[in-house]
C-alpha positions as CSV (number, residue, x, y, z in Angstrom):
1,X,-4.8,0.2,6.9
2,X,-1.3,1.7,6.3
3,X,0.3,3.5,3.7
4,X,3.9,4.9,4.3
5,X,5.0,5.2,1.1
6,X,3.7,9.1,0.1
7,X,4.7,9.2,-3.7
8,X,2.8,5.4,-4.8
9,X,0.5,4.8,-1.9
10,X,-3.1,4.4,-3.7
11,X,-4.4,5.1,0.1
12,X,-3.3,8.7,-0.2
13,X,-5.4,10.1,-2.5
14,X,-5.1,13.7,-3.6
15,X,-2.7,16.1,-1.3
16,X,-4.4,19.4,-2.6
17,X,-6.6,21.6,-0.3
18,X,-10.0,21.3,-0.9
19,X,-13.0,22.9,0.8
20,X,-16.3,21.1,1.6
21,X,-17.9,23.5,3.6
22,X,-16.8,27.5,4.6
23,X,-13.4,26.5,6.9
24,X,-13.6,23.1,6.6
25,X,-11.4,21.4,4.2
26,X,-10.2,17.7,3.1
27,X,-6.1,17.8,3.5
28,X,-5.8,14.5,1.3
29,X,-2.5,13.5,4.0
30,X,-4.0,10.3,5.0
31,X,-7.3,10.0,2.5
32,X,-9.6,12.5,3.7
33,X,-7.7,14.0,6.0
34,X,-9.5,17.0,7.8
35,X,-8.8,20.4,8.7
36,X,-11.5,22.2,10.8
37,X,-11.5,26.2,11.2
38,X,-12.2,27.2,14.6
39,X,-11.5,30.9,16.8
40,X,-8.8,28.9,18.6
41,X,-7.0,27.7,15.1
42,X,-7.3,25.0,13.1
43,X,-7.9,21.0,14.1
44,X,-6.4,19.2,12.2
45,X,-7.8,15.3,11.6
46,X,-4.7,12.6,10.6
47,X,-0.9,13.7,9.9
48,X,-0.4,11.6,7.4
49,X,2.3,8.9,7.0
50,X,5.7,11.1,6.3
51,X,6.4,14.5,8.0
52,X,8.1,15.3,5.0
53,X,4.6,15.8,3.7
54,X,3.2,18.5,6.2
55,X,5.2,21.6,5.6
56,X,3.4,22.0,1.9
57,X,0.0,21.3,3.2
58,X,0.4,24.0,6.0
59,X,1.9,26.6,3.7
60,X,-1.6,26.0,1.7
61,X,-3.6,25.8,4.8
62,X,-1.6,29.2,5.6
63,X,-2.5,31.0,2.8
64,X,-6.2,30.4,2.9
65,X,-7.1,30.7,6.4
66,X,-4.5,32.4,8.3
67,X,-3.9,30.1,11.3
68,X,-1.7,27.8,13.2
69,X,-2.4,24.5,14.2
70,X,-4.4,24.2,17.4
71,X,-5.0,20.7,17.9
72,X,-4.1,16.9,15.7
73,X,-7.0,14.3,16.2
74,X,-6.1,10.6,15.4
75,X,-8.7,9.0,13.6
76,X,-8.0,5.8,14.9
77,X,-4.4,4.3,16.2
78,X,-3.4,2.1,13.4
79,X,0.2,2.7,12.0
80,X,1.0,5.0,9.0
81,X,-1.8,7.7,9.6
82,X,0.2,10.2,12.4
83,X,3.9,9.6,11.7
84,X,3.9,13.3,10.5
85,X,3.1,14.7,13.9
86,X,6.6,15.6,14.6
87,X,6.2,18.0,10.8
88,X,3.5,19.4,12.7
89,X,5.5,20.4,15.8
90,X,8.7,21.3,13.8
91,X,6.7,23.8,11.9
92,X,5.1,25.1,15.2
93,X,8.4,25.6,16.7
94,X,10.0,27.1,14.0
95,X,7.1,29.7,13.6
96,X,7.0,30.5,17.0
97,X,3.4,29.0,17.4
98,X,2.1,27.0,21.0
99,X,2.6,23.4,20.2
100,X,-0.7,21.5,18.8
101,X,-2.3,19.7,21.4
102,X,-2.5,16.1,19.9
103,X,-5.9,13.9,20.8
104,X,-6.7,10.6,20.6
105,X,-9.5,8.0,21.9
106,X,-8.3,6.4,25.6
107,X,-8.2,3.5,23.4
108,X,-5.1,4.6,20.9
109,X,-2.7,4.4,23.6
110,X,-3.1,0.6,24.2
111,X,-3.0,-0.2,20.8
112,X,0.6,2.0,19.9
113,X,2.0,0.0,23.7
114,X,0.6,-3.3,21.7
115,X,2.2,-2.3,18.6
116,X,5.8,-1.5,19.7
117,X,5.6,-4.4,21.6
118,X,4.6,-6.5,17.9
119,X,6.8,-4.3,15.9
120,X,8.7,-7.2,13.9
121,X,5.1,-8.8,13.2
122,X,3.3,-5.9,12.6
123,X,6.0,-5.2,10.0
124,X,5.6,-8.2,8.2
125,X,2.1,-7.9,8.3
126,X,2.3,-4.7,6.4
127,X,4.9,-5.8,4.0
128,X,2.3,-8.6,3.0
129,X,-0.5,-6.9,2.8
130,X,0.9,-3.6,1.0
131,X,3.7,-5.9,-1.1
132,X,6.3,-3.8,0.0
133,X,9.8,-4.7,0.9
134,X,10.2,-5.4,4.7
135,X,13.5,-3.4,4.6
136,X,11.1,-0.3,3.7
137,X,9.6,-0.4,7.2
138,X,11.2,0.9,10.6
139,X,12.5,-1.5,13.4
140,X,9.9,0.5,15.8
141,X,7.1,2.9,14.1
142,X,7.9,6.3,15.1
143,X,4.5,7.1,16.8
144,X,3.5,10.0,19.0
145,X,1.4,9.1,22.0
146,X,-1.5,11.6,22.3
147,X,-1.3,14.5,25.1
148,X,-4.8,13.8,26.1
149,X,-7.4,11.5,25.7
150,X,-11.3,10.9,25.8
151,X,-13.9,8.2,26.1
152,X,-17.0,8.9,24.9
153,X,-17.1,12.3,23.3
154,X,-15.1,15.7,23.7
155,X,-16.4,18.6,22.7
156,X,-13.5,21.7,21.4
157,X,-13.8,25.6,20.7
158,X,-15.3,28.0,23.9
159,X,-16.8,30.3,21.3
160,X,-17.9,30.3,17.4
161,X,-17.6,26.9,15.8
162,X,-17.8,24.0,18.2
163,X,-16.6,20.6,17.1
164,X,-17.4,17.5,18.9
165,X,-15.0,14.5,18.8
166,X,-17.0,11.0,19.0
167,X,-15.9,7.6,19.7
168,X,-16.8,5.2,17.1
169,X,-15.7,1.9,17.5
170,X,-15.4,0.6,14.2
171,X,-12.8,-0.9,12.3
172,X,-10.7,-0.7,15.5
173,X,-12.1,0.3,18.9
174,X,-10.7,3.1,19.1
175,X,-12.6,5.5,16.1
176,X,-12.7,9.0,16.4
177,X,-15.2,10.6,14.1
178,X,-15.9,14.4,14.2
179,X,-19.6,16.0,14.3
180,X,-19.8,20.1,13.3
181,X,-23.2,20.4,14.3
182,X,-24.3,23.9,13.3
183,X,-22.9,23.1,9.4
184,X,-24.3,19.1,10.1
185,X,-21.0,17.5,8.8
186,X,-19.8,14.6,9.7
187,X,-16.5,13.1,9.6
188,X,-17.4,9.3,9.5
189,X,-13.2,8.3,9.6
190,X,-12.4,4.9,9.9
191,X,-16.1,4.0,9.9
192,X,-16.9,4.6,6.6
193,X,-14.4,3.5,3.8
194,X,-16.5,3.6,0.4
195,X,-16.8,0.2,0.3
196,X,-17.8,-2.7,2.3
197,X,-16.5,-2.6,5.3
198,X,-13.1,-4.3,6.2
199,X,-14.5,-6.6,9.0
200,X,-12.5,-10.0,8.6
201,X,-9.1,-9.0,6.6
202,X,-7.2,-12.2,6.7
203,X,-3.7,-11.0,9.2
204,X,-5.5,-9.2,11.7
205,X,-7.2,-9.3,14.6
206,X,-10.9,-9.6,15.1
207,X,-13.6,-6.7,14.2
208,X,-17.2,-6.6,15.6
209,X,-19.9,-6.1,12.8
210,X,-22.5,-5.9,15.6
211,X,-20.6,-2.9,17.1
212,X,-19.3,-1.6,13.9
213,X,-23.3,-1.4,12.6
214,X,-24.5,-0.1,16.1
215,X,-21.8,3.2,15.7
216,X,-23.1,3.8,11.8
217,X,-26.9,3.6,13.2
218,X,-25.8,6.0,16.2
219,X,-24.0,8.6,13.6
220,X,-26.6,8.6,11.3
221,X,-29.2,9.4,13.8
222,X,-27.1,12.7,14.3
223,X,-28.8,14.0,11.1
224,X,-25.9,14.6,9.1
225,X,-26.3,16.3,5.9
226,X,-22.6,15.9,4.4
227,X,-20.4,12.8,5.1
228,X,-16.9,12.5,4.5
229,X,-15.6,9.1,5.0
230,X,-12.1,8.0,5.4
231,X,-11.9,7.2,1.8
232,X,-13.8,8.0,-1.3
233,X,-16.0,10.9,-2.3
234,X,-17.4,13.4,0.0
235,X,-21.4,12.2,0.0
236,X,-23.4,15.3,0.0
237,X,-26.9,13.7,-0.2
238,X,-28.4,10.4,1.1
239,X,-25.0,10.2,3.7
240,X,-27.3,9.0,6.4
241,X,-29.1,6.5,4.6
242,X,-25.6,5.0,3.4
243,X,-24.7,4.3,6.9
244,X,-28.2,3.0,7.9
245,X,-28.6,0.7,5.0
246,X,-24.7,-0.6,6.0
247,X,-25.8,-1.0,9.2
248,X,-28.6,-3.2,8.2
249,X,-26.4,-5.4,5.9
250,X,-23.7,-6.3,8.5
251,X,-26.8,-7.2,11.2
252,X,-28.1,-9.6,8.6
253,X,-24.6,-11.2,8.0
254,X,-24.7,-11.4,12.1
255,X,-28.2,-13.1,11.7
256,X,-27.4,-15.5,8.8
257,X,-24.1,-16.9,10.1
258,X,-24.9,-17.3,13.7
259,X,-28.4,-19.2,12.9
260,X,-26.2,-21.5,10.7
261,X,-23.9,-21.9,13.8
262,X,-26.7,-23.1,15.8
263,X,-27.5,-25.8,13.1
264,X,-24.3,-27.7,13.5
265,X,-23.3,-25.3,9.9
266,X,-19.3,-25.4,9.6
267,X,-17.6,-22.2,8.4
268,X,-17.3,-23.4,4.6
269,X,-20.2,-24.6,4.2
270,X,-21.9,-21.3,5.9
271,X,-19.5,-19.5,3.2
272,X,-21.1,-21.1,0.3
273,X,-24.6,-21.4,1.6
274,X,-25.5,-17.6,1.8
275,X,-27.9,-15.7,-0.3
276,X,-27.0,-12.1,-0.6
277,X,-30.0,-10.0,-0.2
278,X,-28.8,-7.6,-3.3
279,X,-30.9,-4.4,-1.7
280,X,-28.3,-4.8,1.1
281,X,-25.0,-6.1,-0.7
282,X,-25.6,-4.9,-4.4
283,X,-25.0,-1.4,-4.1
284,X,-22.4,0.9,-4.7
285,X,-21.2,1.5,-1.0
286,X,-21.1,-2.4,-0.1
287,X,-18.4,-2.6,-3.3
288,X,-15.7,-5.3,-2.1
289,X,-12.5,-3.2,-2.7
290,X,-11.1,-3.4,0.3
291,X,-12.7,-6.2,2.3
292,X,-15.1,-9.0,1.2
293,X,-18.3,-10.1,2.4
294,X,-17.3,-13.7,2.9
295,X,-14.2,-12.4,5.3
296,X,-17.1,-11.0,7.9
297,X,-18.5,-14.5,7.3
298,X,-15.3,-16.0,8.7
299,X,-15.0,-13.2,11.3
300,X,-18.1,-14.0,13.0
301,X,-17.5,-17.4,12.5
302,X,-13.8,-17.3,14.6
303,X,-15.9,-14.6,17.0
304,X,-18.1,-17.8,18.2
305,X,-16.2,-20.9,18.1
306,X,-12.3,-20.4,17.9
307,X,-9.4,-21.2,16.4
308,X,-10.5,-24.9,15.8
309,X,-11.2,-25.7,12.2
310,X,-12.7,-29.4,12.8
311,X,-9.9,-31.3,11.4
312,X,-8.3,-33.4,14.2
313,X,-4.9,-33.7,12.7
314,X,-4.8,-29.9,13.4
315,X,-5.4,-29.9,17.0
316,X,-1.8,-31.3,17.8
317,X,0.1,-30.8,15.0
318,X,3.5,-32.3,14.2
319,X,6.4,-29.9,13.7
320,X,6.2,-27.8,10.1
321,X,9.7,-28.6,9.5
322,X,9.4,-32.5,10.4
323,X,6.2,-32.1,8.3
324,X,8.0,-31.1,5.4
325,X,10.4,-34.0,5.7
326,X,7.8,-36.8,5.9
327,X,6.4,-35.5,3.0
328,X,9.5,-35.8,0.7
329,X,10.4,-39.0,1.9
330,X,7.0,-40.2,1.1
331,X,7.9,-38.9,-2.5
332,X,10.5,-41.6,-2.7
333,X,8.0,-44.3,-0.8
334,X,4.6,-44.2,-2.0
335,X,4.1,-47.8,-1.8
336,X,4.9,-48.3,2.4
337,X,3.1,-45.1,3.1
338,X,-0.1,-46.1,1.2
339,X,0.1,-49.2,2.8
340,X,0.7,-47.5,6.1
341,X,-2.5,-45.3,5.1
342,X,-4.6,-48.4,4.8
């Protein structure tokens, strides 16, 4: 997901300040973005998509707890959520402060190499899927690579609070979600969306429901006893079970499609032979506002077999544009062409 745009983006959500827990608040810079208290300052969880957004958000932050930034995780590397790092480190500067130490998973710093190398398609992507201009977006993102990096799990703060950073490949593989185990909150981040999640989306590139269910199954053993996903309300009871029963519904898409597979099933006719189990799918959490249960269908489906569709005319296509022209001169001879066809 992306959103750039900081005044119409329905991806931002609220910018105000709000508390969820004694020194630990929801920023609203990126969705749910996070700001943790800790003795070392504050850890900050997504920039948001504009620097030009930061400076009001840490006058706030200023007021209510007194400290500077200590450290900016990255939820996960996809563009739009840290191009206000460089607020962040203006700020710093200008205050006199030790720069934030910005952390991401290992995995963030293939996918920003990846995309300034796509930068032209990654724009139009974006500019599809957001319906935005393509003029709106920049030639390269301006992205910040992270000062250090994990792989499984880093733990920060020597004394009082202690956060743990985890990796939680999810919607991309490289997830950070963040565990406060004396309050038991858990940052789900990209993980957890309120709503089904997007495995599948049309433009990009594959997701893994298997892995995706086996990181909800491995959070919610944690315990947690408040969740706060990327997007949507904070969930303050039954947070756990959410994930579980999510879990659950993207193994049995995994079951349903592949034992289709192994009966000769092709991908539409797997499509429109399912029967949603509605304890799984009917529920509020598994809402199809963002992604769509028959797009992890499809996503499985491409997982297994590849690019194929079945239809031999597509294997070595003729050239779209000498495509295009058979097609109107066809117009003008229907007769010879049928008879060709015959």
């Amino acid at each position: 997901m992306l959103a750039t745009n900081a005044e119409s983006s329905p991806l931002l959500g609220s910018r105000a300040v709000e508390s969820v827990a004694p020194g630990v608040h929801t920023v609203g810079l990126q969705g749910n973005s996070l700001a943790v208290e800790t003795d070392e300052g504050l850890l900050i969880v997504d920039s948001g998509p504009s620097p030009q957004l930061v400076r009001p958000v840490l006058d706030e932050l200023r007021e209510r707890t007194g400290k500077s930034v200590r450290w900016i995780v990255y939820s996960h590397g996809h563009l739009g959520y840290n191009y206000g790092v460089s607020g962040f480190l203006d700020v710093a500067a200008e205050r006199g402060e030790p720069r934030p130490t910005v952390i991401a998973h290992a995995n963030v710093v293939r996918r920003q190499r990846r995309y300034l190398e796509t930068a032209g398609l990654q724009n139009r992507i974006n500019a599809r899927q957001f319906r935005r201009p393509l003029a709106d977006f920049p030639a390269a993102p301006p992205l910040t690579f992270p000062d250090q990096t994990y792989t499984d799990s880093l733990t920060l703060g020597s004394t009082g609070r202690t956060v743990r950073l985890l990796w939680a490949p999810s919607e991309t593989d490289d997830v950070t979600a963040v565990w406060l185990p004396g309050e038991r909150i858990l940052y789900a981040s990209a993980a957890v969306i309120s709503g089904i999640p997007n495995v599948g989306t049309p433009m990009r590139t594959l997701r893994d429901p298997a892995r995706w269910a086996d990181t909800l199954d491995r959070l919610a053993a944690l315990g947690p006893e408040t969740v706060i996903p990327e997007f949507g309300p904070v969930l303050r009871e039954g947070g756990a079970a959410q994930l579980t029963a999510t879990a659950a519904a993207l193994r049995w898409l995994r079951r349903a499609v592949v034992d289709r597979l192994n009966a000769g099933r092709g991908v539409d006719d797997i499509v429109h032979d399912l029967d949603y189990p509605a304890e799984l799918f009917d529920v509020p959490w598994m809402r199809e506002n963002y992604g769509h249960r028959e797009y992890i269908v499809r996503d499985i489906v491409r997982s297994e077999t590849g690019w194929w569709d079945g239809n031999p005319t597509h294997l070595h296509p003729a050239r779209p544009a000498r495509r295009r022209l058979r097609v109107r001169r066809s117009r003008r001879r229907a007769g010879p062409v049928r008879a060709r066809a015959w």
